[in-house]
Backbone as CSV, one residue per row, in Angstrom:
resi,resn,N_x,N_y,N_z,CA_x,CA_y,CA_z,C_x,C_y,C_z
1,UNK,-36.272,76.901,18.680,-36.855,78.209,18.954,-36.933,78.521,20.443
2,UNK,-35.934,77.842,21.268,-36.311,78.203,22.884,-35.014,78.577,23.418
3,UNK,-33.880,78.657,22.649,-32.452,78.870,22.981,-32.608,80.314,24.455
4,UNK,-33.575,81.208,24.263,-34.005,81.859,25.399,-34.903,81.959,26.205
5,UNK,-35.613,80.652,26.342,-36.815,80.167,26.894,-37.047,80.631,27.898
6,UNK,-38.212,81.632,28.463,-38.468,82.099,29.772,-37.098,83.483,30.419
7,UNK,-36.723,83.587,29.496,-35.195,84.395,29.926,-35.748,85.855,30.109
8,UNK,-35.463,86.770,30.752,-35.518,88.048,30.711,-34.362,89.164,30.211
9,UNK,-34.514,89.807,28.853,-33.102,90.357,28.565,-33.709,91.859,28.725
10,UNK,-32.751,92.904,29.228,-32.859,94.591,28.585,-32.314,94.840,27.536
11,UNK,-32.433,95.283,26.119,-31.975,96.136,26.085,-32.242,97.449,25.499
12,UNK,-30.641,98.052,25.680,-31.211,99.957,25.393,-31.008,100.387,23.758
13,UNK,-31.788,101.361,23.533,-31.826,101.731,22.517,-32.110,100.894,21.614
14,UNK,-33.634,100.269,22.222,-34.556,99.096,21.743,-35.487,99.568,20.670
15,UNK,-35.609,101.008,20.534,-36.785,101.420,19.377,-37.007,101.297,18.061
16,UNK,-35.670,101.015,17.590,-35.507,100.822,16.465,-34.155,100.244,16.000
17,UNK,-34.017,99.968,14.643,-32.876,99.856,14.005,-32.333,98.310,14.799
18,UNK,-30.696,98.370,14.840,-30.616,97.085,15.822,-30.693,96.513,17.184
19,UNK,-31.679,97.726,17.569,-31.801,97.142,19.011,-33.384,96.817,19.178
20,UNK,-34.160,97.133,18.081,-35.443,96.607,17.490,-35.091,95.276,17.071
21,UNK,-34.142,94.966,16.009,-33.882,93.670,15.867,-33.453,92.630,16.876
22,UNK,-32.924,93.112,17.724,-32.018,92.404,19.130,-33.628,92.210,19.949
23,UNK,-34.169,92.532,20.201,-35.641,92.525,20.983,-36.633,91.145,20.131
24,UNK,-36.792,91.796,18.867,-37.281,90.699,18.042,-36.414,89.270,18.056
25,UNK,-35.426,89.189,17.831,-34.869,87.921,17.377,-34.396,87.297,19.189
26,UNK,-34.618,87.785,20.337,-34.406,87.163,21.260,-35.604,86.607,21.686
27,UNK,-36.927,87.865,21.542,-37.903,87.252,22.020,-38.783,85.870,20.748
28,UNK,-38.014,85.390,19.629,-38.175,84.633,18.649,-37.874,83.355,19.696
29,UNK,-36.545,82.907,20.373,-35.896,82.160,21.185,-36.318,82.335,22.742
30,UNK,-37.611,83.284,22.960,-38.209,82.576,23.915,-38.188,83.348,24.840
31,UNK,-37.509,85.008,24.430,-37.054,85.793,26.079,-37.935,86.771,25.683
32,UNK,-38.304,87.146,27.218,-39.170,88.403,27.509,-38.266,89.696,27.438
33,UNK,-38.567,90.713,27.307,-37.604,92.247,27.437,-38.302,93.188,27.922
34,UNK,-37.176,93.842,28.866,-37.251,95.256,28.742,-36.605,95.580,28.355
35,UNK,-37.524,96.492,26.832,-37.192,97.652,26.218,-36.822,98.965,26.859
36,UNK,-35.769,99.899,26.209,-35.385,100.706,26.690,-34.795,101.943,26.033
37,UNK,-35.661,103.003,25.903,-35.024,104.130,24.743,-35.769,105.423,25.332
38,UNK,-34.936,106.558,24.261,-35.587,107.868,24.670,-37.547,107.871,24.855
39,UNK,-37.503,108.976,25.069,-39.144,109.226,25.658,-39.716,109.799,24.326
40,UNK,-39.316,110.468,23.529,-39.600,110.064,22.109,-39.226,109.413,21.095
41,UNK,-38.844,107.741,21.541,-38.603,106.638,20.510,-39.744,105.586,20.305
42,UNK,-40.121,104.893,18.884,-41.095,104.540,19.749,-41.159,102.806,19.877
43,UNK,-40.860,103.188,21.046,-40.943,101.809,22.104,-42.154,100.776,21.379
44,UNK,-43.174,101.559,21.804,-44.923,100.788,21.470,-44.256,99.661,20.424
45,UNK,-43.759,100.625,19.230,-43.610,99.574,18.000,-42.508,98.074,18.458
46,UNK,-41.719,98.651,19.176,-41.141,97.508,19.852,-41.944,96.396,20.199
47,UNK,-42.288,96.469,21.266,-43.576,95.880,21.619,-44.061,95.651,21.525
48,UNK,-44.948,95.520,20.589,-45.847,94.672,19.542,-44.937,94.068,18.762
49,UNK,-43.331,94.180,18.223,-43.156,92.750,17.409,-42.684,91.631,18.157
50,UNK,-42.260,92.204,19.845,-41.968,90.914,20.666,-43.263,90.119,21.250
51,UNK,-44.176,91.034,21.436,-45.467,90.592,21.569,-45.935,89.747,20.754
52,UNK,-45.891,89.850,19.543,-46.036,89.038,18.244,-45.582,88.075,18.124
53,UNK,-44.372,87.740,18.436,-43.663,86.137,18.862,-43.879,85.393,20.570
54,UNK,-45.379,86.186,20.360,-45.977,85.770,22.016,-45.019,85.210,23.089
55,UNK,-43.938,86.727,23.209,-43.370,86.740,24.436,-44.332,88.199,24.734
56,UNK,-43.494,88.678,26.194,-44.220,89.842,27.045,-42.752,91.234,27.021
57,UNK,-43.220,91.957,26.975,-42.354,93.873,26.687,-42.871,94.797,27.618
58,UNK,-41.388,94.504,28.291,-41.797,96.009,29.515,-41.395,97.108,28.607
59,UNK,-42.033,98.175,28.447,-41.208,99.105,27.839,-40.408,100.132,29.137
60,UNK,-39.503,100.735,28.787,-38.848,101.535,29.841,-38.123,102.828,29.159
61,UNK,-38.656,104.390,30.322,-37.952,105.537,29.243,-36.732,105.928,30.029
62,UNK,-35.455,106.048,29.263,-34.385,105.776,29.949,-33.352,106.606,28.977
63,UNK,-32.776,107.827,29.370,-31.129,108.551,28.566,-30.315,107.460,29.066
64,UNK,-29.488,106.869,28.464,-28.259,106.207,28.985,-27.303,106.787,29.740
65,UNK,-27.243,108.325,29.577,-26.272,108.687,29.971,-27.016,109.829,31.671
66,UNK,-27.966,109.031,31.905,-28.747,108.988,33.341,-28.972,107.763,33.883
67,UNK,-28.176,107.894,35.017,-28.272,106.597,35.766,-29.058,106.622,36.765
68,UNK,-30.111,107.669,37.081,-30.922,107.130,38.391,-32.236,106.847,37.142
69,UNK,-32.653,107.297,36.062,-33.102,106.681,34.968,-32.877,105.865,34.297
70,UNK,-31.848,105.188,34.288,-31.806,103.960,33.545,-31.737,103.205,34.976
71,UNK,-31.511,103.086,36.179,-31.603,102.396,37.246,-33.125,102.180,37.281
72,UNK,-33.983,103.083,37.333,-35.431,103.043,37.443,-36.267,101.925,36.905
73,UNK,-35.381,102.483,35.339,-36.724,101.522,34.309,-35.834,100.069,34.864
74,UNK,-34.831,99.610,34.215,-34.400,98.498,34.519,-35.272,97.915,35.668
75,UNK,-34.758,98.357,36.675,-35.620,98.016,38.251,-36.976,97.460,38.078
76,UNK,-37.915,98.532,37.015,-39.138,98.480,37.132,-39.567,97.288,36.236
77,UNK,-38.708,97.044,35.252,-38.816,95.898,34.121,-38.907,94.815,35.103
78,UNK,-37.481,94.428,35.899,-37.596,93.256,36.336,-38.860,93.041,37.680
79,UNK,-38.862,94.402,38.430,-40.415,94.119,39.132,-41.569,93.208,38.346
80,UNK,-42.025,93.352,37.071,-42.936,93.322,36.365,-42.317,91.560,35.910
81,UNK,-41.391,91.591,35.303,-41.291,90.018,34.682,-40.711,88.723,35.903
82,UNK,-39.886,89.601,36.580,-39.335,88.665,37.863,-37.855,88.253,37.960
83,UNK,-37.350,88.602,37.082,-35.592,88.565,37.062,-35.015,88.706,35.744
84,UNK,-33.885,88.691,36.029,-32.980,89.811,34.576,-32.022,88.815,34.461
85,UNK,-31.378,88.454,33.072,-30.839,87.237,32.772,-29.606,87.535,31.571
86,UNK,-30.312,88.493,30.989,-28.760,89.006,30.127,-29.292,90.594,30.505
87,UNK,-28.264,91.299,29.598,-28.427,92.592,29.619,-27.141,93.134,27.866
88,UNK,-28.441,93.634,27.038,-27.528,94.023,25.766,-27.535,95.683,25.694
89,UNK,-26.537,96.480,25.859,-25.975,97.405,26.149,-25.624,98.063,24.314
90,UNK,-26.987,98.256,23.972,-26.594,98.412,22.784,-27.187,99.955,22.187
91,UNK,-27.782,101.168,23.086,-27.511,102.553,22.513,-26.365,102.712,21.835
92,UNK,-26.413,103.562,21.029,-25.610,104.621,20.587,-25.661,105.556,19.381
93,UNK,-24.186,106.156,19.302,-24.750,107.286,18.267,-23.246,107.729,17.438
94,UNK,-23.580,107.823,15.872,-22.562,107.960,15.155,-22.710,109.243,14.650
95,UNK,-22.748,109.971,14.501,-22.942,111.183,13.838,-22.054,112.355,14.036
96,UNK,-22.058,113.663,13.163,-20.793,114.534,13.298,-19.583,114.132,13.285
97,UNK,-19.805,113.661,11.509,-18.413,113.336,11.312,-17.337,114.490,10.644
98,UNK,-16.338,114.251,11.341,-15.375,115.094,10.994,-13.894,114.850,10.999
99,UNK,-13.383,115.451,10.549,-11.549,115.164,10.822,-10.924,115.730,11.956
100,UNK,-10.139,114.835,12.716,-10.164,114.963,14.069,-9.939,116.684,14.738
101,UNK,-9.281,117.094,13.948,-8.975,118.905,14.174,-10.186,119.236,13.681
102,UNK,-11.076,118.968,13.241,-11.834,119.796,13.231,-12.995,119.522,13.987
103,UNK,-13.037,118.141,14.159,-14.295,117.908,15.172,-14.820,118.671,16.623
104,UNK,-16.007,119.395,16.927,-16.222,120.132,18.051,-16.168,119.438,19.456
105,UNK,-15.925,120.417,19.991,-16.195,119.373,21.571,-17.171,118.840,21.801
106,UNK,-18.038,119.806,21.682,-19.827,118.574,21.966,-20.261,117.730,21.139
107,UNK,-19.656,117.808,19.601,-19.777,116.078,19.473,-18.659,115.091,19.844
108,UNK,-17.532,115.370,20.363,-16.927,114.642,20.979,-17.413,114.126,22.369
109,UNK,-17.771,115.182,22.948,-18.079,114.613,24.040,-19.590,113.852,24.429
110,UNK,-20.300,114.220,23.170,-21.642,113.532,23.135,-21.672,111.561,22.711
111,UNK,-20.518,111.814,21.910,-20.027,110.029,21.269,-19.511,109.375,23.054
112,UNK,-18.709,110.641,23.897,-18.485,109.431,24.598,-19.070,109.194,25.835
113,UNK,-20.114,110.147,25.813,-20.984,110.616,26.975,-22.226,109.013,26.752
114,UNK,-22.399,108.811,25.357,-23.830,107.584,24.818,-22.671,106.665,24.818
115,UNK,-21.678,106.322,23.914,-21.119,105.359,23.480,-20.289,104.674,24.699
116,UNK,-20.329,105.048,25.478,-18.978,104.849,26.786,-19.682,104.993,28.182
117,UNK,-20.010,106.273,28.813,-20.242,106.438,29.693,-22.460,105.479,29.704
118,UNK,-22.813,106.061,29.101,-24.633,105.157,28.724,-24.004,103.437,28.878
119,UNK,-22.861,102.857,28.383,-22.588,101.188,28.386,-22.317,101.301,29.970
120,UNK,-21.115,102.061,30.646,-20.933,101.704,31.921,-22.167,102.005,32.768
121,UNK,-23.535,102.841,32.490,-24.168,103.214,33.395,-25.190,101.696,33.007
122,UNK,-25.496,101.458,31.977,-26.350,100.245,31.600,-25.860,98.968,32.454
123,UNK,-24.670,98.299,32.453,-23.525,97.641,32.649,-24.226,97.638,34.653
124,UNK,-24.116,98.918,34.932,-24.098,99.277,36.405,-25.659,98.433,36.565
125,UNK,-26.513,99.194,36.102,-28.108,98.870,36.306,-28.309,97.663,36.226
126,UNK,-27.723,96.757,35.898,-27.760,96.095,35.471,-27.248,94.668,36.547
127,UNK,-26.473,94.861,36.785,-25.633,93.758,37.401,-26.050,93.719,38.665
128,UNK,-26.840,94.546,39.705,-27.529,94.045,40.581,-28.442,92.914,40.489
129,UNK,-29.066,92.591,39.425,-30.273,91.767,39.032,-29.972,90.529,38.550
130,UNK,-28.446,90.487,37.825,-28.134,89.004,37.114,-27.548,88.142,38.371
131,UNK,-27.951,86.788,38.185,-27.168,85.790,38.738,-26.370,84.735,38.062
132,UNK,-26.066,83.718,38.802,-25.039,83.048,37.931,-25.659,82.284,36.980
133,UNK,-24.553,82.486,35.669,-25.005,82.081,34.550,-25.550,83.503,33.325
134,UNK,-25.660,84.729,34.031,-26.125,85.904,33.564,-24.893,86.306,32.197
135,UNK,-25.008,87.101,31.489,-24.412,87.392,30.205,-24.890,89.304,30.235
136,UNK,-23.763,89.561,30.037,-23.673,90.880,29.533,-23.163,91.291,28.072
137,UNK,-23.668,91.862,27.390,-23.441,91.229,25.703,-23.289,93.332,25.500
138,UNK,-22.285,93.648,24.902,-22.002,94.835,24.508,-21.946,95.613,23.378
139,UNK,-22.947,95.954,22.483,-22.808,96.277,20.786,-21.715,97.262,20.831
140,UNK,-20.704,97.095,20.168,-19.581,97.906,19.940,-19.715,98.411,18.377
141,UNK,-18.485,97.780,17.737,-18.557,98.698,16.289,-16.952,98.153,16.364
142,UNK,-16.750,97.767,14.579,-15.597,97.408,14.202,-14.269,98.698,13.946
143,UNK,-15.226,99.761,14.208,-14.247,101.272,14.638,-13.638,100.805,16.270
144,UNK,-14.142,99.986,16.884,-13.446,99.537,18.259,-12.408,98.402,18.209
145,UNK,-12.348,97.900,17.060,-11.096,97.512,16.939,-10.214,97.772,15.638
146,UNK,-10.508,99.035,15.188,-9.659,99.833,13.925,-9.940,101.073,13.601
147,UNK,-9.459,101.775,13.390,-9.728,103.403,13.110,-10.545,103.365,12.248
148,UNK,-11.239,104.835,12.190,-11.961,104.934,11.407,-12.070,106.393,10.700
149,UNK,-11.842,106.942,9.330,-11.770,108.072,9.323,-12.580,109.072,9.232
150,UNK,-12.172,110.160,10.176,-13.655,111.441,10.452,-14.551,110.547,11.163
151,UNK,-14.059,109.853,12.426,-14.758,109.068,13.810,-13.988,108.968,14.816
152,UNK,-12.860,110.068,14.541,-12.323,110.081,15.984,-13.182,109.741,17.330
153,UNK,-13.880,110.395,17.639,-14.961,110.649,19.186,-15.829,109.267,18.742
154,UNK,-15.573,108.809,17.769,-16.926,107.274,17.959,-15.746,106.176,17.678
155,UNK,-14.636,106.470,17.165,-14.249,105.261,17.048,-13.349,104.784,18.920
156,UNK,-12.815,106.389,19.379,-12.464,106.372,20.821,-13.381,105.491,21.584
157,UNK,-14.748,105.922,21.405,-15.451,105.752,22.502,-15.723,104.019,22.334
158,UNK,-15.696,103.362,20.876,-16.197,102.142,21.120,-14.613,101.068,21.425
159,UNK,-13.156,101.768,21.057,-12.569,101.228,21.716,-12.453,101.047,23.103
160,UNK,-13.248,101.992,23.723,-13.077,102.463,25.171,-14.305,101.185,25.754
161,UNK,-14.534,101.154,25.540,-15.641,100.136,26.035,-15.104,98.471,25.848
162,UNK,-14.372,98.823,24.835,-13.672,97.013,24.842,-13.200,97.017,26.152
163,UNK,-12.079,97.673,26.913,-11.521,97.989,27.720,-12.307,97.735,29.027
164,UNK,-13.416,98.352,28.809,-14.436,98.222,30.207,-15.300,96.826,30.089
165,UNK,-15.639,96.513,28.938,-16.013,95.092,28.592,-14.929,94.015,29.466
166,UNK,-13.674,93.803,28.925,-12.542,92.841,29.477,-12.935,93.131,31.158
167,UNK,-12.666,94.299,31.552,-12.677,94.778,33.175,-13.602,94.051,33.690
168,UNK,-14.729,94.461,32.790,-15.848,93.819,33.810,-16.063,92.076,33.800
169,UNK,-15.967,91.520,32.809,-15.469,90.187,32.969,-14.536,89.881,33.646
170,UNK,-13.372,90.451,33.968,-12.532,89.694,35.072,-13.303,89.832,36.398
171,UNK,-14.041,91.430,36.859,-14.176,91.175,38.017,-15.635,90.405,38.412
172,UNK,-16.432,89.848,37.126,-17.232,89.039,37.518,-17.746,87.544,37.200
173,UNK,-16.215,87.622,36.913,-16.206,85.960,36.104,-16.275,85.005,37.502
174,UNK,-16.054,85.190,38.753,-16.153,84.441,39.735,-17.921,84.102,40.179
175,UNK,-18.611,84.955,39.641,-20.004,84.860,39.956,-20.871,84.417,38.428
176,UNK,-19.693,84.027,37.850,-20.209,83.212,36.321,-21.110,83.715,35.816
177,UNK,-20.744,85.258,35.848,-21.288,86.234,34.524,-20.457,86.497,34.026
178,UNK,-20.742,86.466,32.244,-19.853,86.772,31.088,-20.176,87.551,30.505
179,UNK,-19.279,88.151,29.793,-19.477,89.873,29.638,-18.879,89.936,28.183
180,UNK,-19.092,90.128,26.943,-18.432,90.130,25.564,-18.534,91.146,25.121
181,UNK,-18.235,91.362,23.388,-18.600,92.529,23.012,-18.993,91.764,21.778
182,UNK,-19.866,92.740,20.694,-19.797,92.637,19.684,-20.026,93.903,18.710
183,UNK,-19.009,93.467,17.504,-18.494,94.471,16.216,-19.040,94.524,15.331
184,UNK,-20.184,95.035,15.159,-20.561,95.054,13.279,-19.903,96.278,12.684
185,UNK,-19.669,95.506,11.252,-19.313,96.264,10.676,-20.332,97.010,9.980
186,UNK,-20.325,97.777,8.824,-21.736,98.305,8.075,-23.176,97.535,8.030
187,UNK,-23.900,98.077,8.984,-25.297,97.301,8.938,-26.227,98.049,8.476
188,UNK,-27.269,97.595,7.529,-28.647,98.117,7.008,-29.329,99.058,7.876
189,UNK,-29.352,100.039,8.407,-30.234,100.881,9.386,-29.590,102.562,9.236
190,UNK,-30.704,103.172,9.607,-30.678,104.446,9.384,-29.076,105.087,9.687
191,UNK,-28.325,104.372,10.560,-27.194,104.929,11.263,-26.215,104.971,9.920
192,UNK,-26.346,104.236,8.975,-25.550,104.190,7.734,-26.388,104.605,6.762
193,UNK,-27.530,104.544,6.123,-28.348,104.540,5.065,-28.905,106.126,5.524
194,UNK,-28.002,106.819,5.220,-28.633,108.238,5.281,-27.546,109.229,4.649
195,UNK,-28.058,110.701,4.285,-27.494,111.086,3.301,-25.862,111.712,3.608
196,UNK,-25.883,111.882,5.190,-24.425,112.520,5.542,-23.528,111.499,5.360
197,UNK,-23.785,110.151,5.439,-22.855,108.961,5.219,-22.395,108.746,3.753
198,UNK,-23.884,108.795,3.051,-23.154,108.589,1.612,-22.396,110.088,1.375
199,UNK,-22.442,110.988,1.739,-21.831,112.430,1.425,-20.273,111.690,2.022
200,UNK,-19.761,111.574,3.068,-18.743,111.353,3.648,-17.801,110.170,3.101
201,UNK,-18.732,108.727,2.202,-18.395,108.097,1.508,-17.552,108.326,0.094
202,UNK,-18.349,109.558,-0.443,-18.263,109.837,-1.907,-18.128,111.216,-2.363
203,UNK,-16.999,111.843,-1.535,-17.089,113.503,-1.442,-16.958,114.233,-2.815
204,UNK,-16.416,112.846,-3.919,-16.275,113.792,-4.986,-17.488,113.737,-6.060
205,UNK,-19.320,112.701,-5.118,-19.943,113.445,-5.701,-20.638,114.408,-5.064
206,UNK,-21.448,115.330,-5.807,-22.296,115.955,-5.467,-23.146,115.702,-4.452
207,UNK,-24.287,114.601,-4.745,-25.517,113.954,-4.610,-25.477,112.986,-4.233
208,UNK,-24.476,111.955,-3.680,-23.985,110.592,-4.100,-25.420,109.868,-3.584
209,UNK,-25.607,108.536,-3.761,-26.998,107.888,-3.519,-26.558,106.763,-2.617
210,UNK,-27.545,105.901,-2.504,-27.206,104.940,-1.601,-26.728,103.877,-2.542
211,UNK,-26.734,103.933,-3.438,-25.927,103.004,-4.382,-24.578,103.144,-4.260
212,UNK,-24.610,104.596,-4.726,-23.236,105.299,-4.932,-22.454,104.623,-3.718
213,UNK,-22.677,104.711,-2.490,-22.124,104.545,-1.236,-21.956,102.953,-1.298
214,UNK,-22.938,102.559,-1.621,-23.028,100.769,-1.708,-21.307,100.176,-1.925
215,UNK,-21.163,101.189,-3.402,-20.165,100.152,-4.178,-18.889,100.688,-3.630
216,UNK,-18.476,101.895,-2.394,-17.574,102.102,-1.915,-17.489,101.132,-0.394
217,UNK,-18.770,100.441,0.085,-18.200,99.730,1.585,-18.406,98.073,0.788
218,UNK,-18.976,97.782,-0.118,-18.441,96.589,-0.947,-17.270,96.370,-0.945
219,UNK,-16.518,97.262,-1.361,-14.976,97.319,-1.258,-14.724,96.908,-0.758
220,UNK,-14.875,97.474,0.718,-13.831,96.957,2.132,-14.046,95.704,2.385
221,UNK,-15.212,95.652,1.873,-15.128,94.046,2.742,-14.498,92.866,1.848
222,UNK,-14.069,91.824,2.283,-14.022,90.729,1.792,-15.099,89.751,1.061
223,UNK,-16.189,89.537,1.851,-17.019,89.013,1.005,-17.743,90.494,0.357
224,UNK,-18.574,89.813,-1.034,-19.005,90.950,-1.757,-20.555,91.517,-1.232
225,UNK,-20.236,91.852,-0.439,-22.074,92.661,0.230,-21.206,94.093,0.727
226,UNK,-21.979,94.568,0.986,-21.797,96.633,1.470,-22.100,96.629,2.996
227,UNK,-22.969,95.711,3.585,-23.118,95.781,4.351,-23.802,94.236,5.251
228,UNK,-24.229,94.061,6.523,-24.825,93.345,6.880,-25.945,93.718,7.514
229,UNK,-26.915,92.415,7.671,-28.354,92.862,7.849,-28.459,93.287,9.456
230,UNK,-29.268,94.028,9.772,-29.737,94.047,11.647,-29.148,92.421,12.349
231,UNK,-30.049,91.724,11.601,-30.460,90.262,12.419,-29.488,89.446,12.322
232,UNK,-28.146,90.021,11.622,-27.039,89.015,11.402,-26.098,89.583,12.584
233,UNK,-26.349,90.626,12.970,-25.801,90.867,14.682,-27.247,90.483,15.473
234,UNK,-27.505,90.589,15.163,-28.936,90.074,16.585,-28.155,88.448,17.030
235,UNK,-28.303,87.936,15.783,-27.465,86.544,15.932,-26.506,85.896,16.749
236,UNK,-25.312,87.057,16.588,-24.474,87.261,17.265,-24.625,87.382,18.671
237,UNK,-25.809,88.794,19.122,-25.820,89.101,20.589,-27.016,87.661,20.995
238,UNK,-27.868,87.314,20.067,-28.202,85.850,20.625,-26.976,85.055,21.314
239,UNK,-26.346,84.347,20.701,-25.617,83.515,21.067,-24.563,83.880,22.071
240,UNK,-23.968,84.938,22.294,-23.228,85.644,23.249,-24.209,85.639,24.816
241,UNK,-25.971,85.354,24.512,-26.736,86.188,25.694,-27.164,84.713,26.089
242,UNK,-26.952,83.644,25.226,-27.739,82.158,25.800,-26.513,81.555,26.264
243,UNK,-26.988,80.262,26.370,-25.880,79.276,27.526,-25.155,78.464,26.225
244,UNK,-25.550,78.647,24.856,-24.625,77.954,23.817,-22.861,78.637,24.168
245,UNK,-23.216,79.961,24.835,-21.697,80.584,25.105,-21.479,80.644,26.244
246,UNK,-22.030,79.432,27.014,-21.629,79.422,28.527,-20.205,79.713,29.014
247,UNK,-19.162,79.434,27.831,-17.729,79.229,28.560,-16.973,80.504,28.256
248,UNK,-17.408,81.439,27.308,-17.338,81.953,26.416,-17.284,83.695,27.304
249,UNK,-16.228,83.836,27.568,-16.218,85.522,28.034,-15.150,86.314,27.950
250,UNK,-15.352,88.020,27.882,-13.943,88.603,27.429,-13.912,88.767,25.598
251,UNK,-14.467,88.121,25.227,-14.231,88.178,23.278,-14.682,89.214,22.980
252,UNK,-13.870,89.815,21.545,-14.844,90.395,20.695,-15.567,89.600,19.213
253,UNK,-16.241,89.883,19.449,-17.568,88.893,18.312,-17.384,90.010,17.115
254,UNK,-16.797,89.801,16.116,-16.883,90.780,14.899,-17.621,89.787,13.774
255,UNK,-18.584,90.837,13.389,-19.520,90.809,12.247,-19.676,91.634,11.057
256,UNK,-18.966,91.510,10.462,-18.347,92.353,9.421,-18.166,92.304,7.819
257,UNK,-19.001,91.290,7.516,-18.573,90.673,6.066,-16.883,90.446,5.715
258,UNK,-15.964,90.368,6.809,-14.516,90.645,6.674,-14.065,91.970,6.492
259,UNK,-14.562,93.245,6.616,-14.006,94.076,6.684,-12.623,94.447,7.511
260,UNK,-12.521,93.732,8.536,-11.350,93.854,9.312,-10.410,93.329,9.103
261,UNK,-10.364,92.107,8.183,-9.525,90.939,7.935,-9.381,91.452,6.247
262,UNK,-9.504,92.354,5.991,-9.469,92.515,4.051,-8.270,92.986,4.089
263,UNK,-6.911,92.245,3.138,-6.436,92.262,2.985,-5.745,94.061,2.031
């Protein structure tokens, strides 16, 4: 239980869903956080479940896609705990799905404004504070390494970040920070379990349910589940953010029940 003993991690879009889980299951292994999400997310609840595994939660209010605000809180986190040790770069946003002609500009440009430009500004804030041995751990999406249909603007944006992921590991692998990504595929949280998804799943029903939707991403995958849990990527950005992956930089970490590999 100390794999992050005394460690200080950020990350964004900590309020809920899997970056609630990524907060919980690091500060389980021993690391303190700053939290980091909109000004109406709520943080508090964060904070009390890392608190609860009697570590300590800076909370911090931060758009990703503002960098003298996400420079701030970051800054102000590590004032408060005393140094920054990973950094999980895990906002984002799936929504407005459509077929690529028909998709609007502002949700195109909103997927790559959070999904792309919020990772390089996090990424930025960030890397003043780590030293050697530091880990930069990147939640992507298995749309970043395969299309995805009616996700043009989200599946762009999380390939686009592999890209800046690799970059930034070469140019800071000399100061022995490692920089990864990781891919889930369908995970348990509102970003999937809501009604425009099962609509987009199951167009020829009406009403479709979350069942309904269940037994269409069962499919894809190889093993028989629909999806995976929060904490089975938390897992992932664990081990990517401790020294078990000291050697370990440049990868993508896919978590997927095999969806990518299904034959």
């Amino acid at each position: 239980m100390n794999r992050m003993q005394d460690r200080v991690v950020v990350v964004t879009g900590a309020a809920g869903g899997m970056g609630r889980a990524h907060c919980r299951r690091l500060a389980e292994e021993g690391a303190d956080i700053i939290a980091v999400d909109l000004p109406d997310a709520d943080l508090a609840g964060t904070a009390r479940e890392v608190e609860s595994a009697g570590r300590r939660c800076v909370t911090g209010v931060a758009d990703v896609t503002e960098q003298q605000a996400l420079d701030a809180a970051v800054t102000a986190g590590v004032d408060r705990l005393g140094r920054l040790d990973a950094v999980v770069a895990n906002a984002g946003v799936y929504a407005d799905l459509a077929l690529s002609w028909e998709l609007p500009d502002t949700a195109w440009q909103r997927a790559l404004d959070i999904n792309l430009t919020g990772v390089w500004h996090t990424v930025r804030a960030g890397i003043p504070h780590l030293g050697a041995g530091g880990s930069i751990v990147v939640v992507g999406s298995t749309n970043g390494v395969r299309g995805g249909l009616s996700a043009a603007h989200y599946s762009a944006s999380k390939h686009a970040v592999v890209g800046l992921a690799r970059t930034v590991a070469n140019e800071l692998g000399a100061q022995r920070i490692r920089v990864n990504t990781v891919h889930p595929g369908s995970v348990a949280t509102s970003m999937i379990l809501n009604d425009t998804v099962y609509a987009a799943l199951r167009p020829d029903l009406p009403n479709p349910t979350q069942e309904d939707a269940a037994r269409v991403l069962a499919a894809r995958n190889i093993l028989p589940v629909p999806w995976v849990d929060p904490v089975d990527v938390s897992n992932a950005v664990l081990f990517l953010a401790s020294d078990e992956s000291r050697y370990v930089t440049g990868i993508e970490l896919v978590v997927d029940a095999g969806l990518t590999q299904k034959v």
